[in-house]
C-alpha positions as CSV (number, residue, x, y, z in Angstrom):
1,X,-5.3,-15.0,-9.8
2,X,-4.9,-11.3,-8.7
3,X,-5.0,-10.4,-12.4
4,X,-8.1,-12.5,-13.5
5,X,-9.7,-10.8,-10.5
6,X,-9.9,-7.2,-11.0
7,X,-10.7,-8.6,-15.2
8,X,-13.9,-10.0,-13.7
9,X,-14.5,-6.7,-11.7
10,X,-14.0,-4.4,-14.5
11,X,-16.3,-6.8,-16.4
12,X,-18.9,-6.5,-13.5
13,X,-18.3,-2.8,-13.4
14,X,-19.1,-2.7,-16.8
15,X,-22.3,-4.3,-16.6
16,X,-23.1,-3.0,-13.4
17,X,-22.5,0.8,-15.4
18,X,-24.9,0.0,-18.3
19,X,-27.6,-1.2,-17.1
20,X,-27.2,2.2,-14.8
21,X,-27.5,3.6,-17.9
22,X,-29.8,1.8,-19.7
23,X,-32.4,2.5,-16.9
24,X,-31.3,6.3,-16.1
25,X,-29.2,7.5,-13.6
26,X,-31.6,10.2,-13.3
27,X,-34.6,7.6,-12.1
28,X,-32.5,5.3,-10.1
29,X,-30.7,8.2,-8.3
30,X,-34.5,9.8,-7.5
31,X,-36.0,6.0,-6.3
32,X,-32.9,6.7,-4.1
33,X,-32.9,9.4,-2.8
34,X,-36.6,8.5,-1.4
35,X,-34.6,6.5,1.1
36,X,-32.9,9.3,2.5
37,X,-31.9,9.1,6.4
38,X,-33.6,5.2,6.0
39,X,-30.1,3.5,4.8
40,X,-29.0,4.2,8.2
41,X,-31.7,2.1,9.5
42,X,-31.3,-1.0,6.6
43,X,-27.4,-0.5,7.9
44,X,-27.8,-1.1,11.5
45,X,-30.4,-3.9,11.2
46,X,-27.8,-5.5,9.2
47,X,-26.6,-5.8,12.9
48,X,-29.1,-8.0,13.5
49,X,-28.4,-11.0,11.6
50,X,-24.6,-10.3,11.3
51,X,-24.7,-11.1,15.6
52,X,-26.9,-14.5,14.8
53,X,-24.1,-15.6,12.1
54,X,-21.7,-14.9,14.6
55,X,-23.9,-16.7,17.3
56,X,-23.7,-20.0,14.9
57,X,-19.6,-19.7,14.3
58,X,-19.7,-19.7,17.9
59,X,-21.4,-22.8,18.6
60,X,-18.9,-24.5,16.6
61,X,-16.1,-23.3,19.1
62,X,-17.8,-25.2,22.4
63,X,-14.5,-26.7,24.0
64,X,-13.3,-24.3,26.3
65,X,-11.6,-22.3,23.5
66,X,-13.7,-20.3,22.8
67,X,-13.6,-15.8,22.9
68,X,-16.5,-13.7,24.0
69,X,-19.5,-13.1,21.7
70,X,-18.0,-9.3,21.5
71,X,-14.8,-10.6,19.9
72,X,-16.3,-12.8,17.6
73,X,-19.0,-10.7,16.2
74,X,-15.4,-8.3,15.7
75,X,-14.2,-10.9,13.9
76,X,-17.1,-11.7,12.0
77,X,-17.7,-7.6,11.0
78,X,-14.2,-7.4,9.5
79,X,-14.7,-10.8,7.7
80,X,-17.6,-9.5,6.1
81,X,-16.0,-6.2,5.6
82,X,-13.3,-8.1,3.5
83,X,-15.3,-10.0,1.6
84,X,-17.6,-7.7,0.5
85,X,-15.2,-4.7,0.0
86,X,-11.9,-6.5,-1.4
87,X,-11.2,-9.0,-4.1
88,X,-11.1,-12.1,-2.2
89,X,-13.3,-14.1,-3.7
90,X,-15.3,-14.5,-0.8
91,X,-12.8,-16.5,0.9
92,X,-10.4,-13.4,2.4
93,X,-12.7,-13.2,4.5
94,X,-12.9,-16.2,6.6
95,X,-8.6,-16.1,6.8
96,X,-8.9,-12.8,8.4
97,X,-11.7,-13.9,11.0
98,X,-9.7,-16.9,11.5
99,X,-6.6,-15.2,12.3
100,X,-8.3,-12.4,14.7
101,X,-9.5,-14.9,16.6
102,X,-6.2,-17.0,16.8
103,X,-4.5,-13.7,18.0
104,X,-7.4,-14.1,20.7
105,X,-6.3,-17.5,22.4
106,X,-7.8,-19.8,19.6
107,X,-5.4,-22.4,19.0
108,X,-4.3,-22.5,15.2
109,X,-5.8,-25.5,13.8
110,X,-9.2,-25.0,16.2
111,X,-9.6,-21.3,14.6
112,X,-8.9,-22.3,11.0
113,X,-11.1,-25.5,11.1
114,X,-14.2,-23.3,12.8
115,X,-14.0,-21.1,9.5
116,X,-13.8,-24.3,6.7
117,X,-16.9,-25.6,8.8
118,X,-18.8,-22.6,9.1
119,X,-17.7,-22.1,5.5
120,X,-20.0,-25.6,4.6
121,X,-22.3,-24.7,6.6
122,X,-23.3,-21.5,5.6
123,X,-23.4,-22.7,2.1
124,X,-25.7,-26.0,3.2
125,X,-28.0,-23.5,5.1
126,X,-27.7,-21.6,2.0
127,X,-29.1,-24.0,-0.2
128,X,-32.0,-24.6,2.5
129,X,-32.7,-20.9,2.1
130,X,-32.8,-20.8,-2.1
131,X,-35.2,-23.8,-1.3
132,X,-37.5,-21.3,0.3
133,X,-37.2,-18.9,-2.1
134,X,-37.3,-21.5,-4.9
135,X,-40.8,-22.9,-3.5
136,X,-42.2,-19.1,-3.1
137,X,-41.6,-18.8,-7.0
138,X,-43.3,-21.9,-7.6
139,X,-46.2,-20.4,-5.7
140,X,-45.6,-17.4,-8.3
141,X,-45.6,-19.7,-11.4
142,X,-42.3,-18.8,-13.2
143,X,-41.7,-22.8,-13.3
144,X,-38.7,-21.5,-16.2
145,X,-37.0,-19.9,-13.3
146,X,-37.4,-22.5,-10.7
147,X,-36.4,-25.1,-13.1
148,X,-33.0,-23.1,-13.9
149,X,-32.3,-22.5,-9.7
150,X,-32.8,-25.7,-9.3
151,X,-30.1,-26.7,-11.5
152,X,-28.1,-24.4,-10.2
153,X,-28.9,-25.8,-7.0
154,X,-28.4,-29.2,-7.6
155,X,-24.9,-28.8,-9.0
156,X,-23.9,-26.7,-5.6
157,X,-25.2,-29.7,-3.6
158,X,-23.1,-32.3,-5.5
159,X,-20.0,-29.5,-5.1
160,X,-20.3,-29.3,-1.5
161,X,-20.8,-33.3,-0.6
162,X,-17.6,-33.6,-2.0
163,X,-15.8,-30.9,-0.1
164,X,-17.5,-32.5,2.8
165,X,-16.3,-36.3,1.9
166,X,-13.0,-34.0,1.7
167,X,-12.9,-32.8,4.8
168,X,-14.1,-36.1,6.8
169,X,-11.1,-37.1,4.6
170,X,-8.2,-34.9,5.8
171,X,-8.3,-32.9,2.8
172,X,-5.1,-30.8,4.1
173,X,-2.8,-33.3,5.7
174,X,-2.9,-35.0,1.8
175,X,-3.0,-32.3,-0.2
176,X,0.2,-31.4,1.6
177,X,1.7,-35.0,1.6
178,X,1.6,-34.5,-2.3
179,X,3.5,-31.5,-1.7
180,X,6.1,-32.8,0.1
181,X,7.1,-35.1,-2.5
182,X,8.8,-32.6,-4.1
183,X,10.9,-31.9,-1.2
184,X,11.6,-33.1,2.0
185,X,13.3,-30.9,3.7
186,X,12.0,-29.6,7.7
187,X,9.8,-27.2,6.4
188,X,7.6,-29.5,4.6
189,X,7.2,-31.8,7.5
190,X,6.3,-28.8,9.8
191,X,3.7,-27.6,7.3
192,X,2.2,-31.6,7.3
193,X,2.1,-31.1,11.0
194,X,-0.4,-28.3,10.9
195,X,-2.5,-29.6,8.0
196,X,-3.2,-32.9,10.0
197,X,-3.7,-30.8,13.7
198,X,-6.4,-28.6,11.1
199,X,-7.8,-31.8,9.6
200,X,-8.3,-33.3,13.2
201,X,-9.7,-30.1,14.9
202,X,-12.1,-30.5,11.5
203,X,-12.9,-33.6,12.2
204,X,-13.7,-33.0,16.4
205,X,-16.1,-30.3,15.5
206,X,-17.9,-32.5,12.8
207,X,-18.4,-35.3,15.8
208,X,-20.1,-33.1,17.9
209,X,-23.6,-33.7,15.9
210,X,-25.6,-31.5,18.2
211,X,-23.4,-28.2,18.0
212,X,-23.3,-28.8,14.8
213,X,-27.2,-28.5,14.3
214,X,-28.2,-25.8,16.7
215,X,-24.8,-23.9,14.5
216,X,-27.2,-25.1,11.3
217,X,-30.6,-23.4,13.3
218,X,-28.7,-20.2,13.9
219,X,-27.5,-19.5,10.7
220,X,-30.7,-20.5,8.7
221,X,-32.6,-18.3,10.8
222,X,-29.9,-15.8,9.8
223,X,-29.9,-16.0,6.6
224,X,-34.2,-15.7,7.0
225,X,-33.8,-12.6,9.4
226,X,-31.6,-10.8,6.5
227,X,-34.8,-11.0,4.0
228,X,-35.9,-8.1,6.6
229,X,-33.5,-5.5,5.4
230,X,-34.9,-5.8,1.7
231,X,-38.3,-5.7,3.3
232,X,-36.8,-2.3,4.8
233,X,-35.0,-1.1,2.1
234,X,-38.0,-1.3,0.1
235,X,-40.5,0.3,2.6
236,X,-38.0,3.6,2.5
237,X,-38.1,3.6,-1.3
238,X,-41.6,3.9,-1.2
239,X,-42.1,0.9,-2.3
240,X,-43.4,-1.6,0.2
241,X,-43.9,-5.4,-0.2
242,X,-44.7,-8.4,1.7
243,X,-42.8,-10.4,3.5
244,X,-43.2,-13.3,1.2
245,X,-41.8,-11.0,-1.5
246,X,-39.1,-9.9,0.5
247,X,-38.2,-13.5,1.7
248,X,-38.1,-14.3,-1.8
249,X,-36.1,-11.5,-3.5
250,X,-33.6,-12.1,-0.5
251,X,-33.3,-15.7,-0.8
252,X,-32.7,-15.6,-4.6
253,X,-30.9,-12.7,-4.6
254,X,-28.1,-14.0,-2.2
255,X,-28.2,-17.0,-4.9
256,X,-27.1,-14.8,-7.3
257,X,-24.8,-13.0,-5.6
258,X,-22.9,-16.5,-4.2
259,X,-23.0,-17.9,-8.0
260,X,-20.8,-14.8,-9.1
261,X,-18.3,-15.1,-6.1
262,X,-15.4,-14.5,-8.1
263,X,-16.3,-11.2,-9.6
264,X,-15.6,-9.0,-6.4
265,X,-18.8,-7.5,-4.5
266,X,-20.3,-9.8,-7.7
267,X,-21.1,-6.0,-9.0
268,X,-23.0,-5.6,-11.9
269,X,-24.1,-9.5,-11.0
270,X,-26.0,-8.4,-8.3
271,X,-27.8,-5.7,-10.4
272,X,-28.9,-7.6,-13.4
273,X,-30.2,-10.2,-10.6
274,X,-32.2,-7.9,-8.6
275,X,-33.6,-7.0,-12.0
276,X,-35.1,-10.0,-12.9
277,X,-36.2,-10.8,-9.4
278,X,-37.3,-7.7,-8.8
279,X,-40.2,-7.7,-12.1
280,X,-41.4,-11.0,-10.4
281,X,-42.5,-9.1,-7.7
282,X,-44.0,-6.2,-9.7
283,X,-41.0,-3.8,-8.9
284,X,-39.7,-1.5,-12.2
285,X,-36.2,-2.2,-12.9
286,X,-35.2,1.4,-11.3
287,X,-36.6,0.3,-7.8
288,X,-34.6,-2.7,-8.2
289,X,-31.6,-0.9,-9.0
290,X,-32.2,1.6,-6.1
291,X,-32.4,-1.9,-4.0
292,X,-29.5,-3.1,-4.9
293,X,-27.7,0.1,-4.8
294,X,-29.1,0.4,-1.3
295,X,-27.3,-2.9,-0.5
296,X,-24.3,-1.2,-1.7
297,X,-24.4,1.7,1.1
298,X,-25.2,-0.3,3.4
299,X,-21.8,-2.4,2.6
300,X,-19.7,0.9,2.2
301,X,-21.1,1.9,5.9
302,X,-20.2,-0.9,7.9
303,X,-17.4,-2.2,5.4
304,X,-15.1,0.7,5.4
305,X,-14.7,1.4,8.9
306,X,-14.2,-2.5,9.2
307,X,-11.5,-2.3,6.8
308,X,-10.2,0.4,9.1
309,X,-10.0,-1.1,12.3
310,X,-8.7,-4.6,10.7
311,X,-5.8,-3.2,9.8
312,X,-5.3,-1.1,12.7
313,X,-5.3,-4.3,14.4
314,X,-2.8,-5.8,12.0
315,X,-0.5,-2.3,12.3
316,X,-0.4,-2.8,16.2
317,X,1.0,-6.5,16.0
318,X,3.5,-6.1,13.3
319,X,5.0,-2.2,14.9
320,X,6.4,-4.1,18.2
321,X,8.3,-6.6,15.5
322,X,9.8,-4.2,13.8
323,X,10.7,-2.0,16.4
324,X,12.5,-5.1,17.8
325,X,14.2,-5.8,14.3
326,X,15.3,-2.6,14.4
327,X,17.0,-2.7,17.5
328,X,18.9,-6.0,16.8
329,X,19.9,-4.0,13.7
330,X,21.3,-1.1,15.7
331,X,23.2,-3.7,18.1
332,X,24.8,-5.1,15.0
């Protein structure tokens, strides 16, 4: 998996380098550097919707359980930092939110089901969101695009009823009761212990309809908010457009960028997308570049540092165990 992984990424890289090239360094660099001081404001807006995200993961963890906003919108940062930075295909991620907040007072199985069902529904709001975007270039006419999204679309629907038939299932407990038919010794029966605590704390936050809504609200309204840092991003290149524009090239662009989820950062993906989107709005493909590219900074800025501090975290929990293996070492 590792190995198929950074194939896909040099393959990305590879596209992601010649259509560089294709359109000219030179131009795309210039469009860029237009932004100047602005990618500091595109970063910290990302703020913005990164705290209502983090608002809807919350909503999900309403049973007492729960850590402060603060923690969780910690949490969140790093997951995106991981994600975006690292290749996990998009699902590193969630583990390492899940885990920060289990080393928070979040009981196992309650920290790793709030992540599979924020996992669903970010991509159900998701799907909401393309609609949007879908029915804004319907407005445009390009019915050979819509047509193909919709496709697109339509498969990720059918993809994501089943994982939720899965999950109403117990999709853990059997998929490790298959497992321990190849052995049955205490380990196994431990491990279908936790998969069947996960599968119920799945199953508690489903049956709470109403959290599960305003959690939906929250993140749709996320996901909208975000179309304001391409609006931004473009008004510093110089190249201002509407908000229906934006809303549309944000939309479709996070469509694209969720379709290439294995390729890490789905670079090169994410270019070639912002291309095409980007001449449906009337922007040249060097803009679009400079857009995406934009995106880019804005993920190195808030990524790396999260990288950072996650596994400073990490490094303070494991120190204290080793210095205590040590020391039963010495005694020996």
């Amino acid at each position: 998996m590792r190995k198929s992984g950074y194939m896909l990424f040099l393959g990305g890289l590879a596209l992601f380098t010649l259509l560089i090239g294709y359109h000219g360094l030179a131009d795309v660099a210039a469009a860029l550097a237009v932004a100047g001081w602005g990618l500091v404001w595109v970063t910290l807006f990302h703020l913005v919707p990164l705290i209502m995200n983090t608002v809807a993961w919350r909503r999900l963890l309403r049973d007492g359980n729960c850590p402060s906003l603060g923690v969780m919108v910690w949490a969140r940062w790093i997951g995106e930092s991981v994600n975006g930075l690292l290749p996990a295909a998009q699902v590193g991620g969630y583990l390492a939110k899940a885990r920060l907040i289990m080393h928070r007072g979040v009981p196992g199985p309650v920290s790793g089901a709030s992540v599979v069902v924020e996992l669903t529904v970010n991509v159900v709001t998701q799907i909401v969101f393309t609609l949007i975007g879908v029915g804004l270039l319907f407005y445009i006419g390009d019915r050979e695009v819509v047509t193909a999204v919709l496709i697109g679309l339509g498969i990720m629907a059918m993809l994501v009823m089943g994982f939720c038939l899965a999950q109403r299932l117990g999709m853990f407990g059997g998929f490790v009761r298959v497992l321990t038919r190849f052995g049955s010794d205490r380990d196994w029966q431990s491990l279908v212990g936790g998969a069947v605590a996960l599968d119920d704390a799945i199953r508690r936050i489903y049956s709470n309809r109403r959290s599960l809504i305003v959690a939906g609200l929250w993140r749709l309204c996320g996901w909208i908010i975000g179309a304001g840092e391409v609006w931004l991003a473009l008004y510093f290149l110089g190249v201002p457009v509407s908000a229906k524009d934006a809303l549309l090239l944000e939309s479709l662009g996070q469509a694209v960028r969720a379709a290439a989820f294995l390729i890490p950062g789905a670079i090169g993906v994410q270019e070639g997308g912002f291309i095409v989107l980007g001449s449906l709005v009337g922007l040249g493909p060097e803009v679009s570049l400079a857009l995406s590219l934009t995106k880019r900074v804005r993920e190195l800025l808030l990524g790396i540092p999260g990288l950072i501090i996650w596994q400073a975290a990490e490094g303070r929990r494991l120190w204290p165990r080793k210095q205590k293996a040590h020391r039963k070492l010495v005694i020996k």
